[in-house]
PyMOL commands that place a pseudoatom at each C-alpha (Angstrom):
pseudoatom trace, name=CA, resn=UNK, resi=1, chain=A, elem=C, hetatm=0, pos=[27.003, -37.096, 53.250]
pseudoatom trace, name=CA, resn=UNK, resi=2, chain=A, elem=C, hetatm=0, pos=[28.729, -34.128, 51.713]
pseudoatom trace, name=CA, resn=UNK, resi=3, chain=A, elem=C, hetatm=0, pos=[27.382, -31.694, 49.395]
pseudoatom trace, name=CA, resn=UNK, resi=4, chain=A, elem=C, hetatm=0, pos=[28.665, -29.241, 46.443]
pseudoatom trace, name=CA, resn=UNK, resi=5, chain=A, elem=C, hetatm=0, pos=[27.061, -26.425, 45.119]
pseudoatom trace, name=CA, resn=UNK, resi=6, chain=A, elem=C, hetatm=0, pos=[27.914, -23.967, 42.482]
pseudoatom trace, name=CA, resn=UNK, resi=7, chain=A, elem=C, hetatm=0, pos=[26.066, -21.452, 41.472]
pseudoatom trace, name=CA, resn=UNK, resi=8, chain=A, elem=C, hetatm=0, pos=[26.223, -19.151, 38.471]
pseudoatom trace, name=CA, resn=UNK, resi=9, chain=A, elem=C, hetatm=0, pos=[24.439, -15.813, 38.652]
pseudoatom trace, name=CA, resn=UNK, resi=10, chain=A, elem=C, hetatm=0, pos=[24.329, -13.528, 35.576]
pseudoatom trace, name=CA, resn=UNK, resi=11, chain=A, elem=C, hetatm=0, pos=[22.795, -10.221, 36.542]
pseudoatom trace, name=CA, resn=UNK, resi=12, chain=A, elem=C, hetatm=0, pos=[20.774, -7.927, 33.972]
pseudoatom trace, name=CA, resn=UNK, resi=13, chain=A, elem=C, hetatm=0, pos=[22.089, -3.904, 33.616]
pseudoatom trace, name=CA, resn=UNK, resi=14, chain=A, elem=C, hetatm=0, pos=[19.674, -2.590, 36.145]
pseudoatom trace, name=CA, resn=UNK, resi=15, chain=A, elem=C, hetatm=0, pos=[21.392, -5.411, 38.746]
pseudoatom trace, name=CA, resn=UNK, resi=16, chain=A, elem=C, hetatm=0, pos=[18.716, -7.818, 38.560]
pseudoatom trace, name=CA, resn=UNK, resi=17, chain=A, elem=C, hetatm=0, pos=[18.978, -11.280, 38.621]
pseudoatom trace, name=CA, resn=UNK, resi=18, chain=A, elem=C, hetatm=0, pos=[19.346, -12.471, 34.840]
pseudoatom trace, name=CA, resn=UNK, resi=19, chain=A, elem=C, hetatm=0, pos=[19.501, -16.499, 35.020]
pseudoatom trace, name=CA, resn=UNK, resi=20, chain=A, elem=C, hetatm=0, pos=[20.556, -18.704, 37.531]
pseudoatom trace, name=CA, resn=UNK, resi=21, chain=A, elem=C, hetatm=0, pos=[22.339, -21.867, 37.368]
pseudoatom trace, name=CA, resn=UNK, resi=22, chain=A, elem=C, hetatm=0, pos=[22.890, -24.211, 39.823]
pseudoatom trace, name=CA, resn=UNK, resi=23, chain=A, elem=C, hetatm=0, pos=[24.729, -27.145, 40.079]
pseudoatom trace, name=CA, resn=UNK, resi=24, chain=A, elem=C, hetatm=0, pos=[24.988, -29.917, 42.867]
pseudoatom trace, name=CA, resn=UNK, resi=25, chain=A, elem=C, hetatm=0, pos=[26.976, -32.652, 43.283]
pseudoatom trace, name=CA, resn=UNK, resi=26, chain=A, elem=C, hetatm=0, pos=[25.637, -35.211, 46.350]
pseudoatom trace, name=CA, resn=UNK, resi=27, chain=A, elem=C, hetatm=0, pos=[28.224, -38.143, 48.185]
pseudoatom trace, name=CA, resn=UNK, resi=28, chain=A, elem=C, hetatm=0, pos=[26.568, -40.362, 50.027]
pseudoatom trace, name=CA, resn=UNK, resi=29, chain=A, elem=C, hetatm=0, pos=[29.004, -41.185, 51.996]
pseudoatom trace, name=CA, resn=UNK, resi=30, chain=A, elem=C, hetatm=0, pos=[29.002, -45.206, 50.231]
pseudoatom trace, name=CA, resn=UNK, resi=31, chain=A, elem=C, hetatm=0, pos=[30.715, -43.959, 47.140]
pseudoatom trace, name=CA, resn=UNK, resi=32, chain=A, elem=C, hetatm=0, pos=[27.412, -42.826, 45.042]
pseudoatom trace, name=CA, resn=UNK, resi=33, chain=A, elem=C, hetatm=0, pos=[28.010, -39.609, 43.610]
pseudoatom trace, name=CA, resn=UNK, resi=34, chain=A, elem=C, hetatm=0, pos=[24.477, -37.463, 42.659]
pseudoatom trace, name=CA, resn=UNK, resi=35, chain=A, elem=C, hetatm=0, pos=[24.915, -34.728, 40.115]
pseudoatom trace, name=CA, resn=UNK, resi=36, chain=A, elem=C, hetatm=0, pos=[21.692, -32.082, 39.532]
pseudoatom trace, name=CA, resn=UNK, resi=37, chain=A, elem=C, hetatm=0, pos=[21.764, -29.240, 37.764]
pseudoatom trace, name=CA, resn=UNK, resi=38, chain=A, elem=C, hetatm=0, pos=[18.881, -26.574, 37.544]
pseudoatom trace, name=CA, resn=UNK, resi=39, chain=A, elem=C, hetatm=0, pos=[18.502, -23.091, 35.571]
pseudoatom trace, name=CA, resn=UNK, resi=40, chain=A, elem=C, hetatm=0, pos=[15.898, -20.534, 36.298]
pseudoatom trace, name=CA, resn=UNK, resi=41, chain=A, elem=C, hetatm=0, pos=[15.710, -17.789, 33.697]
pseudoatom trace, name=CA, resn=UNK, resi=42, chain=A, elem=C, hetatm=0, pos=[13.791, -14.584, 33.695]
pseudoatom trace, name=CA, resn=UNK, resi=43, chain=A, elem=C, hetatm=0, pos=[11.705, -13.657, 30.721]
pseudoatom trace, name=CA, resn=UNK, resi=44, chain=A, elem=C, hetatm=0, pos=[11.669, -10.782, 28.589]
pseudoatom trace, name=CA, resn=UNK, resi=45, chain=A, elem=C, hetatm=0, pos=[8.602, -8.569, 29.033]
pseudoatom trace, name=CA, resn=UNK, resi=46, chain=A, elem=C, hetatm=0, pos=[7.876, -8.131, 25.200]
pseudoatom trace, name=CA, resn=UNK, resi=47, chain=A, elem=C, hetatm=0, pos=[7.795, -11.737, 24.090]
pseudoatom trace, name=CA, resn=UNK, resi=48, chain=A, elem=C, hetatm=0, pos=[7.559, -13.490, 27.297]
pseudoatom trace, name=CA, resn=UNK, resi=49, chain=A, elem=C, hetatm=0, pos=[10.426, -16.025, 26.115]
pseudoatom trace, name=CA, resn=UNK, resi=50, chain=A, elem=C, hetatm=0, pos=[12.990, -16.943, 28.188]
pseudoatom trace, name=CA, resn=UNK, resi=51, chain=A, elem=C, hetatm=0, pos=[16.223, -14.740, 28.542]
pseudoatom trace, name=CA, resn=UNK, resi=52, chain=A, elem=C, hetatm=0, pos=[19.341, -16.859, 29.761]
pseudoatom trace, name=CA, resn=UNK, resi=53, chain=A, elem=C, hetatm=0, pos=[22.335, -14.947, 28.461]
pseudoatom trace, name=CA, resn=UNK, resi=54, chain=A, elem=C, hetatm=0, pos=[23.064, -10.917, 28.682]
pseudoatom trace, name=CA, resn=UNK, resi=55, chain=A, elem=C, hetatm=0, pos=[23.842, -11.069, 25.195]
pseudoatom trace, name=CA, resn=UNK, resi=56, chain=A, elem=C, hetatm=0, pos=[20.461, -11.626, 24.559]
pseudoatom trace, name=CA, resn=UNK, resi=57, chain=A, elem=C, hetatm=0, pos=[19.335, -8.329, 25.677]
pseudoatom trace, name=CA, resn=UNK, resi=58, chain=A, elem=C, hetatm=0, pos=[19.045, -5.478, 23.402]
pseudoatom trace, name=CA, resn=UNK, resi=59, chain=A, elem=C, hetatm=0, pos=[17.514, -3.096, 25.885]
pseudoatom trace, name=CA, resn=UNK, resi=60, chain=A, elem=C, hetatm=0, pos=[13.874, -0.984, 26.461]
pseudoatom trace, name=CA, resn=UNK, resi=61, chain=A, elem=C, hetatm=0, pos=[11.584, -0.051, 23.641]
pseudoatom trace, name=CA, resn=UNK, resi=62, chain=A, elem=C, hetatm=0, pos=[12.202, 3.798, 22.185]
pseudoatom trace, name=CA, resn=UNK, resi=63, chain=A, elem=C, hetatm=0, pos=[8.766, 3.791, 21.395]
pseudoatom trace, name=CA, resn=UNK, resi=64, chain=A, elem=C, hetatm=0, pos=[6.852, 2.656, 24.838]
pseudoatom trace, name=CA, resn=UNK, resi=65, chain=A, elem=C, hetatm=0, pos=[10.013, 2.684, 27.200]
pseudoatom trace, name=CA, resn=UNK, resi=66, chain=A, elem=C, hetatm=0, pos=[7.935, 0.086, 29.318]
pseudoatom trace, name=CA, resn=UNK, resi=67, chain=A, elem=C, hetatm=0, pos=[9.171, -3.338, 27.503]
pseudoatom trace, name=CA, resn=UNK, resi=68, chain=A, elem=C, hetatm=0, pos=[12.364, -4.864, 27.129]
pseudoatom trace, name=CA, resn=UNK, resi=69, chain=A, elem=C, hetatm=0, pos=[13.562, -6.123, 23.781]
pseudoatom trace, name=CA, resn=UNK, resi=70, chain=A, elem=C, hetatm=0, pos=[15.518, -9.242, 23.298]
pseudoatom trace, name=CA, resn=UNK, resi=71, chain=A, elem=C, hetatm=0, pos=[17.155, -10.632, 20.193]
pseudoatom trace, name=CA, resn=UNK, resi=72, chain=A, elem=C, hetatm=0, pos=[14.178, -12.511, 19.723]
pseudoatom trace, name=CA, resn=UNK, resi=73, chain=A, elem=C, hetatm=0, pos=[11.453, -9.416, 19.712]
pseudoatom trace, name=CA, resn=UNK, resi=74, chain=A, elem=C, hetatm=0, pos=[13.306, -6.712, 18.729]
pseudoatom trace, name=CA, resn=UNK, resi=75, chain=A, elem=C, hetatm=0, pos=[12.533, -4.783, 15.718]
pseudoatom trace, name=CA, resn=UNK, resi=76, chain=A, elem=C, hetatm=0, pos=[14.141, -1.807, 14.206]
pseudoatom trace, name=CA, resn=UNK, resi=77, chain=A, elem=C, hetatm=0, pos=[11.827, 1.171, 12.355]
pseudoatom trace, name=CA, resn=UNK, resi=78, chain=A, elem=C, hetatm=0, pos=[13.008, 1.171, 9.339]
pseudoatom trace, name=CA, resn=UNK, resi=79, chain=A, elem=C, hetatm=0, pos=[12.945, 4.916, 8.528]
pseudoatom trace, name=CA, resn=UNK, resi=80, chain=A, elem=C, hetatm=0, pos=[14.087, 6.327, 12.146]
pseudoatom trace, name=CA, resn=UNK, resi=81, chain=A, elem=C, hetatm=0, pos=[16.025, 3.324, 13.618]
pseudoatom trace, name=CA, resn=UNK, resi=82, chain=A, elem=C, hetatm=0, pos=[13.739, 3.125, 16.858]
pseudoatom trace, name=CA, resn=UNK, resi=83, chain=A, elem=C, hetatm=0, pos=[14.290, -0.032, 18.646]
pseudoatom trace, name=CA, resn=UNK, resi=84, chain=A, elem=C, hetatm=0, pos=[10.827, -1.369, 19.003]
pseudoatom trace, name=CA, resn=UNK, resi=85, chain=A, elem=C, hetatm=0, pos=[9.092, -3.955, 20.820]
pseudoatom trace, name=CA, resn=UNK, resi=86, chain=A, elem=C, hetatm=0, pos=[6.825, -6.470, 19.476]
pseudoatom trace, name=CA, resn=UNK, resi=87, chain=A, elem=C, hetatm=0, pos=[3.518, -4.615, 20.663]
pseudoatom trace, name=CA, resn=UNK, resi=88, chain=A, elem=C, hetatm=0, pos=[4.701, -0.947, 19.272]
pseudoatom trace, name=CA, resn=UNK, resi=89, chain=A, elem=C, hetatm=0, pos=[5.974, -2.117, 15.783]
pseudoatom trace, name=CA, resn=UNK, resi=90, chain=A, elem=C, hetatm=0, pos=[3.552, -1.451, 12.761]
pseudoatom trace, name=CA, resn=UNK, resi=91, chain=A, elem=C, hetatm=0, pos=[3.550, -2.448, 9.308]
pseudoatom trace, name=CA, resn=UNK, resi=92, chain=A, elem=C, hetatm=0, pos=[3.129, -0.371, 6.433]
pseudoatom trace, name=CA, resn=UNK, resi=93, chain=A, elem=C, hetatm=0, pos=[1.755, -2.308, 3.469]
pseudoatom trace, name=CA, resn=UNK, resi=94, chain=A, elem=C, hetatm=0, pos=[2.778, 0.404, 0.738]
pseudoatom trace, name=CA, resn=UNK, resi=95, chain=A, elem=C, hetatm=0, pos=[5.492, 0.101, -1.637]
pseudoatom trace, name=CA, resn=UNK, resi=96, chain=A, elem=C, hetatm=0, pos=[7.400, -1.178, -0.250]
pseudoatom trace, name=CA, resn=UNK, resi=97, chain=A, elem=C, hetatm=0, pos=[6.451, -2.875, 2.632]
pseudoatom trace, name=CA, resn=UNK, resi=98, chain=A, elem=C, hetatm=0, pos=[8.210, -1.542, 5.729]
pseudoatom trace, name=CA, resn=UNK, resi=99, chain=A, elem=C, hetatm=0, pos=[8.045, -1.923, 9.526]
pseudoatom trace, name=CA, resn=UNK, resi=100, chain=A, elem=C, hetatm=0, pos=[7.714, 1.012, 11.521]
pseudoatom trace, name=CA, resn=UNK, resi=101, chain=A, elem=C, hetatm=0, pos=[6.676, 2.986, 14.494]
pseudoatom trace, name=CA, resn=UNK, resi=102, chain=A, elem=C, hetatm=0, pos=[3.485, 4.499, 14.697]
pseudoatom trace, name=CA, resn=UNK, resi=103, chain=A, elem=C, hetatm=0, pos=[5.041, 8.060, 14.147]
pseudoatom trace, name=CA, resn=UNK, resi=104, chain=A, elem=C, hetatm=0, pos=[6.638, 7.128, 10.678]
pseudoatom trace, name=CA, resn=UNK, resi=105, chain=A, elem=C, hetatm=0, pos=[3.179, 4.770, 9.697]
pseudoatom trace, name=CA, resn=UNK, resi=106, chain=A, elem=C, hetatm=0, pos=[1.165, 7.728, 10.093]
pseudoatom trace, name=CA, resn=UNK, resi=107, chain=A, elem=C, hetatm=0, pos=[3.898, 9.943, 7.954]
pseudoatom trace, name=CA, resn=UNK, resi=108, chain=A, elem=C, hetatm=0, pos=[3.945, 7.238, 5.340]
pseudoatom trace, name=CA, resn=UNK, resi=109, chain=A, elem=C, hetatm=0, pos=[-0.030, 7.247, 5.271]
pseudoatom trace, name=CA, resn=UNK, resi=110, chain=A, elem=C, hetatm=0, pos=[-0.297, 10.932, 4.172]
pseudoatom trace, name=CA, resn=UNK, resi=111, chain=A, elem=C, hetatm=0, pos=[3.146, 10.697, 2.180]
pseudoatom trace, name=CA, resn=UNK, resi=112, chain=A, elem=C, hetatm=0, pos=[0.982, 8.216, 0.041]
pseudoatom trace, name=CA, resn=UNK, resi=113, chain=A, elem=C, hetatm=0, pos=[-2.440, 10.360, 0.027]
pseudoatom trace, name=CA, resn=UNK, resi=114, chain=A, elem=C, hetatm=0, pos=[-0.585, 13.092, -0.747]
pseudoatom trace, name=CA, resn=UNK, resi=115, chain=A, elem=C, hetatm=0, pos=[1.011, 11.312, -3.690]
pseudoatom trace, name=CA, resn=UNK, resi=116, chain=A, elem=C, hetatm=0, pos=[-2.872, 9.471, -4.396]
pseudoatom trace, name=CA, resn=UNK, resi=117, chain=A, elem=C, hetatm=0, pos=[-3.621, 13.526, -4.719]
pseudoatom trace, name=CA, resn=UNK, resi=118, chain=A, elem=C, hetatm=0, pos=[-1.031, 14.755, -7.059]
pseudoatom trace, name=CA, resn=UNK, resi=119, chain=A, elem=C, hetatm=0, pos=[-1.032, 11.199, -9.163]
pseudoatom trace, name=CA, resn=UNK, resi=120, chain=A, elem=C, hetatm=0, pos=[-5.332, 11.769, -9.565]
pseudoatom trace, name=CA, resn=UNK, resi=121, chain=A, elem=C, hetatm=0, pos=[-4.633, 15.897, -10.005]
pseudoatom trace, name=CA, resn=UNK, resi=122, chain=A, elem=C, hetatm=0, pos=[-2.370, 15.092, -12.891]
pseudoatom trace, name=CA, resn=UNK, resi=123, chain=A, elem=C, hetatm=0, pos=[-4.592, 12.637, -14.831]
pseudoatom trace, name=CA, resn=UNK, resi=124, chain=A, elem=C, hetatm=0, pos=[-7.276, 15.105, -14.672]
pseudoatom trace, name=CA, resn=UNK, resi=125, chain=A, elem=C, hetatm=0, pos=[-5.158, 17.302, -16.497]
pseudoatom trace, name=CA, resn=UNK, resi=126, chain=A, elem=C, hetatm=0, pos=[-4.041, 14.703, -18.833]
pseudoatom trace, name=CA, resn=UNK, resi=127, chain=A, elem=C, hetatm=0, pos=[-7.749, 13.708, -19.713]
pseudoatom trace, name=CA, resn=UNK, resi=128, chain=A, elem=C, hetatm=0, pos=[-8.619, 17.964, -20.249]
pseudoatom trace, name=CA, resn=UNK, resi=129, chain=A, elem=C, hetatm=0, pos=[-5.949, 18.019, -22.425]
pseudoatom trace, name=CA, resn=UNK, resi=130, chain=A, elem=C, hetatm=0, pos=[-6.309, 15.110, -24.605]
pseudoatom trace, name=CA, resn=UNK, resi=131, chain=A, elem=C, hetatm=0, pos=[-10.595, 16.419, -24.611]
pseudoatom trace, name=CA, resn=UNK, resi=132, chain=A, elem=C, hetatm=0, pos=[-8.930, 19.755, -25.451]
pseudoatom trace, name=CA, resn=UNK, resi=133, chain=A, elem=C, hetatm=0, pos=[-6.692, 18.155, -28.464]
pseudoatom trace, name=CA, resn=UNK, resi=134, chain=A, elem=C, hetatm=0, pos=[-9.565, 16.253, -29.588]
pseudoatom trace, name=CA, resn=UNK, resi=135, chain=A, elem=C, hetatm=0, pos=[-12.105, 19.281, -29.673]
pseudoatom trace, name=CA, resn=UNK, resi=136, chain=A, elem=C, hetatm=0, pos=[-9.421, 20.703, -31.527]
pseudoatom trace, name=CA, resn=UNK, resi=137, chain=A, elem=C, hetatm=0, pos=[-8.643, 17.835, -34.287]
pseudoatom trace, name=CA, resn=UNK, resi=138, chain=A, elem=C, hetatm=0, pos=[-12.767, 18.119, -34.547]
pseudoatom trace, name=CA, resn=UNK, resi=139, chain=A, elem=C, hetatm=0, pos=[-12.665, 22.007, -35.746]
pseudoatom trace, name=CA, resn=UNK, resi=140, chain=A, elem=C, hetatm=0, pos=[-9.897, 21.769, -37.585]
pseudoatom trace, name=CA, resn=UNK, resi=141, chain=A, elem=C, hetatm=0, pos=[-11.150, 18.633, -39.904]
pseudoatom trace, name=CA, resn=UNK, resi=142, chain=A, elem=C, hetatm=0, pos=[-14.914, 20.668, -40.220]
pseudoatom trace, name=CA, resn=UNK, resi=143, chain=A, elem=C, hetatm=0, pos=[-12.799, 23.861, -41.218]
pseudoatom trace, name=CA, resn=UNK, resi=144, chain=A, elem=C, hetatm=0, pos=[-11.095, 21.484, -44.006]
pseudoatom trace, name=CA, resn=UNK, resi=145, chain=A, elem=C, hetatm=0, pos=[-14.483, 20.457, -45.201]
pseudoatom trace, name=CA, resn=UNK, resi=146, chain=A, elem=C, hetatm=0, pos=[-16.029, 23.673, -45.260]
pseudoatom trace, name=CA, resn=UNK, resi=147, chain=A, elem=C, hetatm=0, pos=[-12.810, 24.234, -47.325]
pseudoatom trace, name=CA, resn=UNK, resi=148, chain=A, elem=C, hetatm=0, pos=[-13.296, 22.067, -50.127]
pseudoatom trace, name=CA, resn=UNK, resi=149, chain=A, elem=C, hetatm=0, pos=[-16.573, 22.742, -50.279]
pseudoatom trace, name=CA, resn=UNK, resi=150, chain=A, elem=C, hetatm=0, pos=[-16.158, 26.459, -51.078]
pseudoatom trace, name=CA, resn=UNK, resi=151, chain=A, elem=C, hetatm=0, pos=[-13.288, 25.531, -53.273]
pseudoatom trace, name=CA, resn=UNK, resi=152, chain=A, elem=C, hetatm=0, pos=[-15.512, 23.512, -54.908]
pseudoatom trace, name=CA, resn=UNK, resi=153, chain=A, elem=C, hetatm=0, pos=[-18.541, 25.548, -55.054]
pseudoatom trace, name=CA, resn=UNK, resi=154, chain=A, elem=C, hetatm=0, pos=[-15.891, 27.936, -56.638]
pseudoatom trace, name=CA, resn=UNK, resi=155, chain=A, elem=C, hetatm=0, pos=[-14.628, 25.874, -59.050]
pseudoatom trace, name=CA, resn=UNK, resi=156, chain=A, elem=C, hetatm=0, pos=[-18.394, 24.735, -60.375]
pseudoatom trace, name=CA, resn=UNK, resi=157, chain=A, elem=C, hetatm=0, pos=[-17.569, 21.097, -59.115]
pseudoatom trace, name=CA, resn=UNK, resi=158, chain=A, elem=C, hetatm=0, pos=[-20.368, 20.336, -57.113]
pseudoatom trace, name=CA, resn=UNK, resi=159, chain=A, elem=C, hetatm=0, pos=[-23.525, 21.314, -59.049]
pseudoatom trace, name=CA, resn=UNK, resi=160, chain=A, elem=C, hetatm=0, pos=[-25.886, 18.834, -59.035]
pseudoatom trace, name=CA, resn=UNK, resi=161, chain=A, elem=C, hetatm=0, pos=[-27.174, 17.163, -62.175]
pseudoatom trace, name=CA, resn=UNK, resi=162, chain=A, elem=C, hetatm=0, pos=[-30.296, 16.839, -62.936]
pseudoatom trace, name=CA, resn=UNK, resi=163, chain=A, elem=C, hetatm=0, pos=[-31.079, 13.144, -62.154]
pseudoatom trace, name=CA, resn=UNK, resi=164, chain=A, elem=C, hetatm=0, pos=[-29.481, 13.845, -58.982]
pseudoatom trace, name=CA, resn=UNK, resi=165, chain=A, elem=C, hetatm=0, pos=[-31.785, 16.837, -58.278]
pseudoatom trace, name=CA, resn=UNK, resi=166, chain=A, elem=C, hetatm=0, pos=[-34.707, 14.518, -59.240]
pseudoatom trace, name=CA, resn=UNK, resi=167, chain=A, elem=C, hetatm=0, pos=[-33.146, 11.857, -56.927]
pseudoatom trace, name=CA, resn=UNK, resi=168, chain=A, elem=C, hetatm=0, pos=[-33.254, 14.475, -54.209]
pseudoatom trace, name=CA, resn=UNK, resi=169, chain=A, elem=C, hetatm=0, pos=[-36.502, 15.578, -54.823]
pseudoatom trace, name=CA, resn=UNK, resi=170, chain=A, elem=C, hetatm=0, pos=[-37.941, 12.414, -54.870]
pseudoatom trace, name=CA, resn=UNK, resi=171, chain=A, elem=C, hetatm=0, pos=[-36.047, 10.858, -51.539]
pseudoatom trace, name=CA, resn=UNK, resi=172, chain=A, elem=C, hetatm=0, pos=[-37.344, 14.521, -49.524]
pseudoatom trace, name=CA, resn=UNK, resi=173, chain=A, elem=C, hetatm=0, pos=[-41.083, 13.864, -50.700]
pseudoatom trace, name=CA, resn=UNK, resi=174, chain=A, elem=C, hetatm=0, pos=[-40.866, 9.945, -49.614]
pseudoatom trace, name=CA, resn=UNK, resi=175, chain=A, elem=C, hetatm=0, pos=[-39.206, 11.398, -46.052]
pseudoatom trace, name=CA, resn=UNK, resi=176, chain=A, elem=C, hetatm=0, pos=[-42.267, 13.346, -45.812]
pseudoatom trace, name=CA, resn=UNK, resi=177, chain=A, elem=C, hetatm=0, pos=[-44.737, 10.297, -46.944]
pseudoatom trace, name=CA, resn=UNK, resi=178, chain=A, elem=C, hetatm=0, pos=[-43.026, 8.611, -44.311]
pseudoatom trace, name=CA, resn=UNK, resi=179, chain=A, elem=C, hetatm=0, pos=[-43.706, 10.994, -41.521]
pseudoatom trace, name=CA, resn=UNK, resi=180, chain=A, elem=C, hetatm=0, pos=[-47.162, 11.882, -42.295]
pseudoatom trace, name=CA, resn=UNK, resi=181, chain=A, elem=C, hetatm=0, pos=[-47.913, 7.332, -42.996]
pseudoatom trace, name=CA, resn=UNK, resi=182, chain=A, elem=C, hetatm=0, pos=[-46.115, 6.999, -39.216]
pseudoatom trace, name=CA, resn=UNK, resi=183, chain=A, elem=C, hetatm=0, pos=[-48.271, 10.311, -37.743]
pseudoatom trace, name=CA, resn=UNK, resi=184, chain=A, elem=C, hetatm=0, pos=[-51.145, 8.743, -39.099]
pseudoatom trace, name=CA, resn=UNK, resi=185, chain=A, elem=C, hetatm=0, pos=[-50.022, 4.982, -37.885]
pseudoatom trace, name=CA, resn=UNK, resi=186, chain=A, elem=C, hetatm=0, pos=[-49.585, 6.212, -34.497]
pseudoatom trace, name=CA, resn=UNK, resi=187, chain=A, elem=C, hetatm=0, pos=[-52.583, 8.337, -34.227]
pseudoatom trace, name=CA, resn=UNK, resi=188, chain=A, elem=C, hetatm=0, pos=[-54.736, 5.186, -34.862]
pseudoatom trace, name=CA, resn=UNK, resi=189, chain=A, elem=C, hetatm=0, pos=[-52.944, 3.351, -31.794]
for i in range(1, 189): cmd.bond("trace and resi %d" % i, "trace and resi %d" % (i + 1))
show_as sticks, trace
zoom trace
C-alpha cells in the first residue's frame, strides 16, 4: 500500500496558517487507486466566513484595530476612507445616506443640527419680515383712507343728506332699543 500526499499551505501576513489543502492519493497495492482531498480554512474575525485565499484579506479595522476585514466585511467610511469592520461601521441616514465611522457620524449629526439651527433662524426672520411688510401695507392703506377722507371733507363731498342723517339717527336709537330690550331680556333670566 503506498501513499501520496500533497499539501498546500497558504500562510496569512502575520505567518499564520491561512488555508490548508490536502490531497491524498491511496494504492492498494491490487490496482485501486483512492483519491481524497480536504481544505481547512480559517475564518475572518469580523464576519466569521471562511477565508481560503490571501487575496481575500484586506487587513485590520482602522477603527477597532482588533478585527480583520475581508472582501466580504469590509467597508470603507465614506468621508475619511477608514477601513472598517462590520461591527464599527455606522450609517448616517441624512442626505444622503452614507456609511461611516463613529467619528464622522457624530460630525455629520451636529453638521445637520447646526444646519436644523441656521435653516429655523432664517425662517424666523423671514416670518418678522413678511409681519413687518404686512404691518406696513396695513398703515399705509389707513393713511390712504384718512386721505380721501380729508380730501373729501375738503372738497364738501361727504356731507350727509338729510334722509341719510335721519337714517342714522334712526339705526343709533334702534341700537340702543336693542341693548336696553337684551339688558332687560337677560335680567329676567
Amino acid at each position: 500500500m503506498r501513499r501520496i500526499v500533497k499539501r498546500i499551505l497558504i500562510r496569512d501576513p502575520a505567518g499564520l496558517p491561512l488555508s490548508v489543502q490536502s490531497e491524498r492519493v491511496t494504492d492498494d497495492g491490487n490496482g485501486g487507486v483512492q483519491s481524497t482531498s480536504e481544505r481547512t480554512a480559517s475564518f475572518c474575525s469580523g464576519c466569521r466566513r471562511p477565508v481560503t485565499d490571501l487575496a481575500e484579506l484586506r487587513g485590520t479595522c482602522d477603527f477597532c484595530r482588533v478585527r480583520e476585514c475581508c472582501i466580504h466585511c469590509m467597508h470603507q467610511c465614506q468621508l475619511c476612507s477608514r477601513r472598517l469592520c462590520g461591527a464599527c461601521r455606522r450609517g448616517f441616514a441624512g442626505p444622503p445616506v452614507l456609511t461611516v465611522c463613529e467619528i464622522c457620524r457624530q460630525r455629520l449629526i451636529q453638521r445637520q443640527e447646526l444646519q436644523d439651527r441656521q435653516s429655523e433662524f432664517e425662517r424666523a426672520v423671514i416670518r418678522h419680515r413678511m409681519f413687518h411688510q404686512d404691518q406696513a401695507l396695513r398703515l399705509n392703506e389707513e393713511r390712504l383712507q384718512l386721505a380721501v377722507q380729508l380730501q373729501a371733507f375738503r372738497l364738501g363731498l361727504n356731507k350727509r343728506t338729510r334722509i341719510q342723517r335721519l337714517l342714522h339717527a334712526i339705526g343709533w336709537i334702534f341700537g340702543i332699543f336693542v341693548k336696553v330690550v337684551r339688558y332687560a331680556f337677560n335680567s329676567l333670566r
